[in-house]
The first five atom37 places (N, CA, C, CB, O) and aatype in JSON, in Angstrom:
{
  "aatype": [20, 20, 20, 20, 20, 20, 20, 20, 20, 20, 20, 20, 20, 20, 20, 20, 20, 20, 20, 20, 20, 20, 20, 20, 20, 20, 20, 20, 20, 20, 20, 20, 20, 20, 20, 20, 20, 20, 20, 20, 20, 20, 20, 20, 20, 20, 20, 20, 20, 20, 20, 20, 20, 20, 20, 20, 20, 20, 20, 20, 20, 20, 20, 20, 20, 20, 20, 20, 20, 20, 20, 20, 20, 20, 20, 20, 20, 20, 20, 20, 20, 20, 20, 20],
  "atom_mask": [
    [1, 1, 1, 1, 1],
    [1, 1, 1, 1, 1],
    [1, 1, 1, 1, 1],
    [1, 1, 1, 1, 1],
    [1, 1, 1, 1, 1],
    [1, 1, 1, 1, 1],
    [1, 1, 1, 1, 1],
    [1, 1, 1, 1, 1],
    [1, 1, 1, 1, 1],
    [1, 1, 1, 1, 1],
    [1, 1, 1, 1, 1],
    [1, 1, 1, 1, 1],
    [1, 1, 1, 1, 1],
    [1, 1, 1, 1, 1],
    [1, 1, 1, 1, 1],
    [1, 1, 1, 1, 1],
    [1, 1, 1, 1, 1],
    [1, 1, 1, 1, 1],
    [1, 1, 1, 1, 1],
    [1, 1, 1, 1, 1],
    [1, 1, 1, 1, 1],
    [1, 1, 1, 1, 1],
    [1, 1, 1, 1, 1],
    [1, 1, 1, 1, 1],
    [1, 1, 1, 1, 1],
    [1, 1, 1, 1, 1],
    [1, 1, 1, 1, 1],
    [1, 1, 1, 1, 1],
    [1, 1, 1, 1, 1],
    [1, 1, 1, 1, 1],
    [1, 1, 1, 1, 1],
    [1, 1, 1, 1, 1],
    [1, 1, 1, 1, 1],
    [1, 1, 1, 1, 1],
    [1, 1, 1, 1, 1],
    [1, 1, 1, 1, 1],
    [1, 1, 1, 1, 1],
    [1, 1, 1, 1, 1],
    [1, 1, 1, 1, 1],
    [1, 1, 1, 1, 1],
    [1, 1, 1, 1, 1],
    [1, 1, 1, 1, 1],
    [1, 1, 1, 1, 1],
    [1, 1, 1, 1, 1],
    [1, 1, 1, 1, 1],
    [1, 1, 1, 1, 1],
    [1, 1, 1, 1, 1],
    [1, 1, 1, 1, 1],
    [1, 1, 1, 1, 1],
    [1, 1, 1, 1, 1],
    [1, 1, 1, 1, 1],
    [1, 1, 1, 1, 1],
    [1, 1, 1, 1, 1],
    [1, 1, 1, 1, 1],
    [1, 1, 1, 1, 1],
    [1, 1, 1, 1, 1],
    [1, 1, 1, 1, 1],
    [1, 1, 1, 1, 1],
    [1, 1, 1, 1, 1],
    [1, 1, 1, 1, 1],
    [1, 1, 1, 1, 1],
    [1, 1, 1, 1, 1],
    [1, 1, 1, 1, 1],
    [1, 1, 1, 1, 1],
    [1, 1, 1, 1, 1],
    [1, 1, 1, 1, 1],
    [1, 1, 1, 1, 1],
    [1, 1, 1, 1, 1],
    [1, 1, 1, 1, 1],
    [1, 1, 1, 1, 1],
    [1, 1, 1, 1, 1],
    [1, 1, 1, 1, 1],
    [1, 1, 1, 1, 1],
    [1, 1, 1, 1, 1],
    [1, 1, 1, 1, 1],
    [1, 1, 1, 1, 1],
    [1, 1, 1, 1, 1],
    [1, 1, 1, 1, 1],
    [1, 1, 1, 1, 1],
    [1, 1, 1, 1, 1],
    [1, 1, 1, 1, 1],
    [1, 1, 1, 1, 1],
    [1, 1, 1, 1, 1],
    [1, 1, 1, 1, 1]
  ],
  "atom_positions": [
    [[6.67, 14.07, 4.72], [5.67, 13.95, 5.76], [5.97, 14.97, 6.84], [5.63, 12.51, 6.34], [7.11, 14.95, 7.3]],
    [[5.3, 15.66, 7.21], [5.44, 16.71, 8.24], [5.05, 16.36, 9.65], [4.68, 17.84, 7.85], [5.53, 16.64, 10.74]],
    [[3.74, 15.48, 9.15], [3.47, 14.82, 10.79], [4.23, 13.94, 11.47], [2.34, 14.09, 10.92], [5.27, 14.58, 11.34]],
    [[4.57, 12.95, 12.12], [5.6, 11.85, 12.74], [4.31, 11.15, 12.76], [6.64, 12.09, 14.33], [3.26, 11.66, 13.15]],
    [[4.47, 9.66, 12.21], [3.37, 8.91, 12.28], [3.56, 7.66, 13.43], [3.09, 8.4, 10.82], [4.56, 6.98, 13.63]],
    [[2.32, 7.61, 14.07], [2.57, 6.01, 15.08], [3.15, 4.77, 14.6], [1.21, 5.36, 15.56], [3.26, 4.42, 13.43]],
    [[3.52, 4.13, 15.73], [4.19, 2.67, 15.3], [3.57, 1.76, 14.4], [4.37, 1.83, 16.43], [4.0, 1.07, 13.47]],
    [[1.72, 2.03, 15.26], [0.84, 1.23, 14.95], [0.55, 1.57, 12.99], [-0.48, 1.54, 16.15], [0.5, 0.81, 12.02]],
    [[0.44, 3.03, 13.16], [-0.24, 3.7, 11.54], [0.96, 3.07, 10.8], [-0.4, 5.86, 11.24], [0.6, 2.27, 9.93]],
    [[2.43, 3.24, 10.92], [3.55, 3.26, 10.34], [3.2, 1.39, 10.02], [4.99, 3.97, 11.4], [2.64, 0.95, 9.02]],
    [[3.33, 1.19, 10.32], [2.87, -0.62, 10.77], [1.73, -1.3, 9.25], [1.45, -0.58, 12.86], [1.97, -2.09, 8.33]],
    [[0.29, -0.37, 9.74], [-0.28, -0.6, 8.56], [0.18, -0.08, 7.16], [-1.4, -0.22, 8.75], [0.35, -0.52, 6.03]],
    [[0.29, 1.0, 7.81], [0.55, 1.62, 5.94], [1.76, 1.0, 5.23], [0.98, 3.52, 5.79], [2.16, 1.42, 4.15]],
    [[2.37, -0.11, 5.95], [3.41, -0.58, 5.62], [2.53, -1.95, 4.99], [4.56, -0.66, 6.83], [2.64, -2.4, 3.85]],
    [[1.76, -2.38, 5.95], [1.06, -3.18, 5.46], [-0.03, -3.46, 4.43], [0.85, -3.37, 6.12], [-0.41, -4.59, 4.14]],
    [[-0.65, -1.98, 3.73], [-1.23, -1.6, 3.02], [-0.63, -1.85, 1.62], [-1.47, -0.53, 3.41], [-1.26, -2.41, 0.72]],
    [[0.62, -1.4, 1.51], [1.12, -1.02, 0.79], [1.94, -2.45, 0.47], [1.65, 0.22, 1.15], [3.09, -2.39, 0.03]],
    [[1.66, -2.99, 0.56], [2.07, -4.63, 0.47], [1.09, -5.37, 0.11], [2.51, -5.3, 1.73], [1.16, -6.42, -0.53]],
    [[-0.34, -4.56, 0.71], [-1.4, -5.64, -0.04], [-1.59, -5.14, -1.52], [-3.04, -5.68, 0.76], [-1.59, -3.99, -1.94]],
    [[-1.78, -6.47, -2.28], [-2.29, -6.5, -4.02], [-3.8, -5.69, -4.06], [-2.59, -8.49, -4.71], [-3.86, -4.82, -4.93]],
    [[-4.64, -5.81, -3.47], [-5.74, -5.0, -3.34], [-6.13, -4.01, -2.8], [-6.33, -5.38, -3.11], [-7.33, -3.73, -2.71]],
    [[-5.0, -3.16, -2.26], [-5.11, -1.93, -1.32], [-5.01, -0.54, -2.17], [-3.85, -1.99, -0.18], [-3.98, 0.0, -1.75]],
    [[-5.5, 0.15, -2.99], [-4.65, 1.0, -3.78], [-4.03, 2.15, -2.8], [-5.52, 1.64, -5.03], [-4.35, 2.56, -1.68]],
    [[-2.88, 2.53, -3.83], [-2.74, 3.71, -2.8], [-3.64, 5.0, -2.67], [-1.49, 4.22, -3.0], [-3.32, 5.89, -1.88]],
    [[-4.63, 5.08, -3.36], [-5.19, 5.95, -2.89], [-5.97, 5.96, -1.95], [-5.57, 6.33, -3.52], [-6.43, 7.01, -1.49]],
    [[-6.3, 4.59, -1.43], [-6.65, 4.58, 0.05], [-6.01, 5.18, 1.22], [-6.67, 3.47, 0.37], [-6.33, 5.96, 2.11]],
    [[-4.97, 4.5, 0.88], [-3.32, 4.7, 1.55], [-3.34, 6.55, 1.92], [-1.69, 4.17, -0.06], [-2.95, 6.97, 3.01]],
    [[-3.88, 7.51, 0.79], [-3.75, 9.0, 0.89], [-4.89, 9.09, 1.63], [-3.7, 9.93, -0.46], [-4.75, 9.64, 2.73]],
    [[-6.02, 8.69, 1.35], [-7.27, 8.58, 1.91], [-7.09, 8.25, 3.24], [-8.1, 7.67, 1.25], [-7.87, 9.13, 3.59]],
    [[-6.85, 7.91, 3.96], [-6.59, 7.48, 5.17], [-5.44, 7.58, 6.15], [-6.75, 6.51, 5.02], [-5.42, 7.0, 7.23]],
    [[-4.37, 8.45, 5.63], [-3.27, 8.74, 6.14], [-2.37, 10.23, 5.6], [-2.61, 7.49, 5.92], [-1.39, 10.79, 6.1]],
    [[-3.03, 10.49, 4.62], [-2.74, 11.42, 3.85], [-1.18, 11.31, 2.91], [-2.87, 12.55, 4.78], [-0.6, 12.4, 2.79]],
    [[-0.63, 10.35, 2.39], [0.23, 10.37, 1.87], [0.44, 9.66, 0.64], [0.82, 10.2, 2.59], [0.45, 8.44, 0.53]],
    [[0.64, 10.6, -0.4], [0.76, 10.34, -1.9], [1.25, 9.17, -2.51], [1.5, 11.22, -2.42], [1.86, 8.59, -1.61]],
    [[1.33, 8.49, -3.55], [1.97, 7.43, -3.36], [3.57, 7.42, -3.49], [1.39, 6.6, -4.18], [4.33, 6.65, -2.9]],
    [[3.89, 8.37, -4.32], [5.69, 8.7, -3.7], [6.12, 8.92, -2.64], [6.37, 9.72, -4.08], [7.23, 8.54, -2.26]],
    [[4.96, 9.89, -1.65], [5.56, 9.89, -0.24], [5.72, 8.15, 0.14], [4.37, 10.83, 0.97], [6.8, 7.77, 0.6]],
    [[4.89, 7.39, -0.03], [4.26, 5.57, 0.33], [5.64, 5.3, 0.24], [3.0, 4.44, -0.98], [6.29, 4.95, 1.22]],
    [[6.24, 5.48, -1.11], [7.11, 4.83, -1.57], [8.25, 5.2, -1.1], [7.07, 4.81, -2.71], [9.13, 4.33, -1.15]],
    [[8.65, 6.57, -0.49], [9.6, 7.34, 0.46], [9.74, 6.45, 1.43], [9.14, 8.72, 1.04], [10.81, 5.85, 1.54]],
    [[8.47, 6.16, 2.48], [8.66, 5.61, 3.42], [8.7, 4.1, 3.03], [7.79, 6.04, 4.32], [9.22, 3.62, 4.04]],
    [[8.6, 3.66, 2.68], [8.72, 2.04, 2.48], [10.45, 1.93, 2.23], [7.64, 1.37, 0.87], [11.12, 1.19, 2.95]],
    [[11.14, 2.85, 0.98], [12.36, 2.92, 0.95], [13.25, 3.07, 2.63], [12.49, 4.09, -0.04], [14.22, 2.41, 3.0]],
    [[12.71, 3.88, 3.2], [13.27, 4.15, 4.65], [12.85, 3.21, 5.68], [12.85, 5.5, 5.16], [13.53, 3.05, 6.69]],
    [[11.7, 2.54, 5.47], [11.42, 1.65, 6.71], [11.79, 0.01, 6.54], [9.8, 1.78, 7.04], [11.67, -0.74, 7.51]],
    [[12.33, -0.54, 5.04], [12.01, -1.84, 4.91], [13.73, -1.88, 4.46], [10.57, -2.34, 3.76], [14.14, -0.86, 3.92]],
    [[14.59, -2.87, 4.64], [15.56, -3.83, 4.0], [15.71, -2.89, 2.72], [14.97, -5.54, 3.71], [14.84, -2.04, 2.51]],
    [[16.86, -3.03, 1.82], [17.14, -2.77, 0.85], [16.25, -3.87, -0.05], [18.54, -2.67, 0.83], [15.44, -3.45, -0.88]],
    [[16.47, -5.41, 0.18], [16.64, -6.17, -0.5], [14.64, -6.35, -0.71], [17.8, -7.31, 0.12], [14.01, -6.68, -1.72]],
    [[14.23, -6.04, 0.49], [12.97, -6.06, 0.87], [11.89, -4.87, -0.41], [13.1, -5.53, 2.66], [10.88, -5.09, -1.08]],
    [[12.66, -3.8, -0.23], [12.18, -2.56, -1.02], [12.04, -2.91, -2.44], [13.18, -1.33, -0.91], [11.06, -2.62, -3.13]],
    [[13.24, -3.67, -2.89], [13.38, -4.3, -4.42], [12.0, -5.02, -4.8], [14.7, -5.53, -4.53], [11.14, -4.72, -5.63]],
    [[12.13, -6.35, -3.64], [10.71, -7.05, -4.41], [9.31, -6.0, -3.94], [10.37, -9.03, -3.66], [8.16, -6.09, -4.36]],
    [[9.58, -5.52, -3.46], [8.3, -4.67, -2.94], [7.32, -4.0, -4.46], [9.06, -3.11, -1.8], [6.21, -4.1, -4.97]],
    [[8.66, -3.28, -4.69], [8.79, -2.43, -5.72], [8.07, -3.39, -6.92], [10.42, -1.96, -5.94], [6.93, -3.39, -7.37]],
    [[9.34, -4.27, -7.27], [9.15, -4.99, -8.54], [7.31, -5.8, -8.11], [10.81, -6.38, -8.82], [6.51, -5.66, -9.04]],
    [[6.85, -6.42, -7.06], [5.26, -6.3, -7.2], [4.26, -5.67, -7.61], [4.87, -6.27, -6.56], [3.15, -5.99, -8.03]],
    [[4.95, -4.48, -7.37], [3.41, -2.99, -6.96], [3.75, -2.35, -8.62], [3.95, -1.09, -4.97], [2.86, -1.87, -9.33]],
    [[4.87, -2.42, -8.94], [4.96, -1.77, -10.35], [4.29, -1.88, -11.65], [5.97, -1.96, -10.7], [4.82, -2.52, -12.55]],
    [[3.4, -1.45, -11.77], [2.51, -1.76, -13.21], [0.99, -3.14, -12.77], [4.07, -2.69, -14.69], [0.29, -3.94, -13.39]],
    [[1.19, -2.71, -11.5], [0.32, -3.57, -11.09], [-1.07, -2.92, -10.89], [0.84, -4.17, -9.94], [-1.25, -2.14, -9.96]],
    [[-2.03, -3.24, -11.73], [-3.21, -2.34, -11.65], [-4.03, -2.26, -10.47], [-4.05, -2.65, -12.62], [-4.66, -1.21, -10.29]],
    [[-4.12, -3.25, -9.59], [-5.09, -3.21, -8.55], [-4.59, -2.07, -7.47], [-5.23, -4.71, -7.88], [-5.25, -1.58, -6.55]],
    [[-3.25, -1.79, -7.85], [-2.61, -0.62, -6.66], [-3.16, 0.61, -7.3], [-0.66, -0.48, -6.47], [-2.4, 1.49, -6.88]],
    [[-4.22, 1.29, -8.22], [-4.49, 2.06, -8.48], [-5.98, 1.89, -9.08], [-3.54, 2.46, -9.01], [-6.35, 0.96, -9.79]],
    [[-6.76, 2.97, -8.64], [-8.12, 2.75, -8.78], [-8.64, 2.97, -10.3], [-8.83, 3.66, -7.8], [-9.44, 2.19, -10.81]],
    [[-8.07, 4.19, -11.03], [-7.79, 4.26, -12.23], [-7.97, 3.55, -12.94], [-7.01, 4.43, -12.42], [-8.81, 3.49, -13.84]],
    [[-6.76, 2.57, -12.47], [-6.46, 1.26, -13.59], [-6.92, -0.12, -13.03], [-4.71, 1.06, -13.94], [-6.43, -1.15, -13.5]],
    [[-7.98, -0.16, -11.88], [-8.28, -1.45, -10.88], [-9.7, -1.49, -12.51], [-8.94, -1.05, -8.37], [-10.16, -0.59, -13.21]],
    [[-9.95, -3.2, -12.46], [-11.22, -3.54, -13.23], [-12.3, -2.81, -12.44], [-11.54, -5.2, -13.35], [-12.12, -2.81, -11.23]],
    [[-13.47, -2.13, -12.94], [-14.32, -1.72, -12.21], [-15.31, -3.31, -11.4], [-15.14, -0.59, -13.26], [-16.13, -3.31, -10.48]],
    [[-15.02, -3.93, -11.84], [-15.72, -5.86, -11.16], [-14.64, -6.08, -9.74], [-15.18, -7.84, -12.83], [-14.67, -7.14, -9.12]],
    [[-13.99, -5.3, -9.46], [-13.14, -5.05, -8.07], [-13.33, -4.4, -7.57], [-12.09, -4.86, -7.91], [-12.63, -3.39, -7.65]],
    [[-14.47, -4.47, -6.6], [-15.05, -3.72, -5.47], [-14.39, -4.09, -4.05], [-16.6, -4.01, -5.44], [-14.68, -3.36, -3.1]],
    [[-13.61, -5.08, -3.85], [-13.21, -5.26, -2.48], [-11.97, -5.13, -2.34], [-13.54, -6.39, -1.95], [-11.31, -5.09, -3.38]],
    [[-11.13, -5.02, -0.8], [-10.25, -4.54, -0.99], [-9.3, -5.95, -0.54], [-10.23, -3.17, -0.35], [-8.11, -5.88, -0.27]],
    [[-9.8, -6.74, -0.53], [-9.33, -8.4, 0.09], [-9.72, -9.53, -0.37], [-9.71, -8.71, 1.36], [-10.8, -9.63, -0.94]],
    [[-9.17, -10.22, -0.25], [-9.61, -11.54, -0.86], [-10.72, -12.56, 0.02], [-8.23, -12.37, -1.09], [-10.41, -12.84, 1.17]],
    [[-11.98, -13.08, -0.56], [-13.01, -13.39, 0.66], [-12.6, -13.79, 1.63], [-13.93, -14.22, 0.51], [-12.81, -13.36, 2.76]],
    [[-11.44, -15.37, 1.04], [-10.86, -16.01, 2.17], [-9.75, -15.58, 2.88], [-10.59, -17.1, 1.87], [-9.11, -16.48, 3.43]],
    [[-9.2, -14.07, 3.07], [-8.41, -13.43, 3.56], [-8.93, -13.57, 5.15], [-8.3, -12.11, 2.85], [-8.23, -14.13, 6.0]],
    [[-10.03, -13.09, 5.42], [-10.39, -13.17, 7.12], [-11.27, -14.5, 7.5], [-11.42, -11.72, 7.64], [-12.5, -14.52, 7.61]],
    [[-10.29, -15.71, 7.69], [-11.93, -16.46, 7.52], [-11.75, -16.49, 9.47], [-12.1, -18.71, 6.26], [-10.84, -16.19, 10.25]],
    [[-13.12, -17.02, 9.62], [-13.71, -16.99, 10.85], [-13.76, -18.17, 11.43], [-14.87, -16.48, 10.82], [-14.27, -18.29, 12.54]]
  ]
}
């Protein structure tokens, strides 16, 4: 990463990258960073022990990639994720 990113950006993309429905190519889309860079910084910003399950979630997990997301997955959240 060449830029220095905010607390706040550093914050989401941390949080992005944790959600099951976020792919990372949003993640590039919106911050500009690949998903190895993602995975750079998650290694540097989170726990050792933290990075492990991180990892072992997102790995082979299709919804983290648009590629391999069902095309019947148009959203990026679950309905009852924001309820009101």
């Amino acid at each position: 990463m060449s830029t220095e990113l905010h607390a706040a950006d550093l914050s989401r993309i941390i949080e992005m990258a944790w959600e099951d429905r976020t792919p990372f190519e949003a993640i590039q889309q919106l911050y500009g960073l690949s998903e190895p860079a993602v995975i750079k910084l998650m290694r540097r910003e989170l726990k050792p022990g933290s990075f492990r399950l991180w990892r072992a979630r997102v790995s082979g997990r299709t919804t983290k990639h648009l590629k391999l997301r069902n095309p019947a997955i148009s959203r990026a959240y679950c309905p009852t994720q924001y309820k009101r």
